[in-house]
C-alpha positions, -999 to 999 in steps of 0.1 A, spaced: -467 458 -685 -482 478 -709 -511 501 -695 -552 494 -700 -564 499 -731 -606 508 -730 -624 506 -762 -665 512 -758 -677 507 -791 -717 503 -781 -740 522 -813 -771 520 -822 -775 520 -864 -807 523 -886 -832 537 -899 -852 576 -888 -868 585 -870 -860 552 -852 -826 561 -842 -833 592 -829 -858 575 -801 -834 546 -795 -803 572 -793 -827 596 -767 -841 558 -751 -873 568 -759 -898 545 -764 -932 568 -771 -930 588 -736 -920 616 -757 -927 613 -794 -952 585 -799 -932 579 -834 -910 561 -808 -935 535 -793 -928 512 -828 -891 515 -818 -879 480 -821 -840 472 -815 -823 440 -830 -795 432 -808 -774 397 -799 -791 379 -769 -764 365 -741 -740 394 -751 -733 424 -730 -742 449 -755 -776 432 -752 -774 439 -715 -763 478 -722 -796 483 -746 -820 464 -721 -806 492 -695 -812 520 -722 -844 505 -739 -876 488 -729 -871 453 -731 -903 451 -746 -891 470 -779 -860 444 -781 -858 419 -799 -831 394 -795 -817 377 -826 -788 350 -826 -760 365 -851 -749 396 -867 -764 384 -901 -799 380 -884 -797 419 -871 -793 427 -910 -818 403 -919 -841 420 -891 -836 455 -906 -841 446 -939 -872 428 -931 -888 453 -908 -884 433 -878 -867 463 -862 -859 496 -873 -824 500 -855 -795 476 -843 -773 475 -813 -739 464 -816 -702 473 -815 -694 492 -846 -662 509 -852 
């Protein structure tokens, strides 16, 4: 049996100073810069369950593929992405 092999690839990607806040899981408590924070992440996928426990849901926003979370950046829809990235 070969042993356990434990990869967490969970990152956060995008643009400053956005990435510092969502990196710190600040959402304006400390720099106000932060309260536009918005995430694009995959709904129904667990790395959208590991932002909502590091982010205010209300500065997610869920998007349906990996092409919409580029689509999101580009478009301003949010400022940083969640995802595995390696």
């Amino acid at each position: 049996v070969p042993p356990p092999y434990f990869w967490d690839g969970f990152r956060f990607g995008g643009l400053q100073p956005y990435l510092e806040c969502a990196l710190n899981g600040d959402t304006g408590a400390i720099d106000p810069t932060c309260s536009n924070l918005r995430v694009c992440v995959l709904e129904g996928t667990t790395t959208f369950s590991r932002t909502a426990q590091l982010i205010d849901p209300n500065n997610i926003v869920t998007v349906q593929s990996f092409e919409d979370e580029i689509a999101g950046l580009n478009s301003g829809a949010c400022n940083v992405i969640a995802g595995g990235f390696h």
